[in-house]
N, C-alpha and C positions, 0 to 999 in steps of 0.2 A: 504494500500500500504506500503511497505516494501522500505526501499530507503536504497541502500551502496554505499558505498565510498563518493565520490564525490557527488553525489546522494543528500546523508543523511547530507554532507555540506551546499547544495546552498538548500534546503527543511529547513534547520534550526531543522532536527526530523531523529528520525529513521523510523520511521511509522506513519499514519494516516488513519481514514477508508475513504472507498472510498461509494458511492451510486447510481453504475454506471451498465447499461445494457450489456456494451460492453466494450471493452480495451481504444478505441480512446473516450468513452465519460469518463471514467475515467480519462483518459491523459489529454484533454480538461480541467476535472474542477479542478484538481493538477495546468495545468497550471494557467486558471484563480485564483485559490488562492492560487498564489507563483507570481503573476504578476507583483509584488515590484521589484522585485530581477530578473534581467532580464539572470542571469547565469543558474538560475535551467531550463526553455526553453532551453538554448544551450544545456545541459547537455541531457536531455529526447531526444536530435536528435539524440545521439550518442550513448544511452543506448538501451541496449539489455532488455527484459522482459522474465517473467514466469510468468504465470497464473495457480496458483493450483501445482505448479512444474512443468508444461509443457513447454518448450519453444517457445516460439512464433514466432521467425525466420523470415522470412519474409514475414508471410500472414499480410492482410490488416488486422490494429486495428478495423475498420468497422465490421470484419469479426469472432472476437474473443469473444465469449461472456464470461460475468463473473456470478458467480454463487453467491447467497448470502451470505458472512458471506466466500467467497474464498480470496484467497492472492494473489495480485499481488506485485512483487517482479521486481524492477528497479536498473539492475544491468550496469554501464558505463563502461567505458573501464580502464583497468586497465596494470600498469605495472607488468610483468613475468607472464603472461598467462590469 
């Protein structure tokens, strides 16, 4: 996983791998191992994702699968676009 801005703040990294079937069970265990820091949670509500470069938009993370060795990219909301 890829984490900017704000992201890559309350994550304490720029990236870390993930070992996940799908988007929400990756998001899941990002959560659980950043569960100190109760900021990075807030932050993943309000971030947008890409998987593989694709944007995930608003299908169900359930519904997203990740491929081995793909990137997911956790991108928050930023100012000027």
């Amino acid at each position: 996983m890829r984490y900017w801005a704000a992201a890559k703040a309350a994550a304490g990294t720029a990236e870390e791998p993930y070992a996940a079937a799908t988007l929400a069970e990756a998001l899941d265990a990002a959560r659980a191992a950043h569960a100190a820091n109760p900021e990075f949670a807030r932050v993943l509500l309000r971030s947008s994702f890409l998987v593989d470069g694709d944007p995930v938009g608003t299908r169900n993370h359930a519904a997203v699968p990740l491929a081995e060795g793909g990137t997911v990219e956790v991108l928050p909301p930023f100012a000027g676009g």
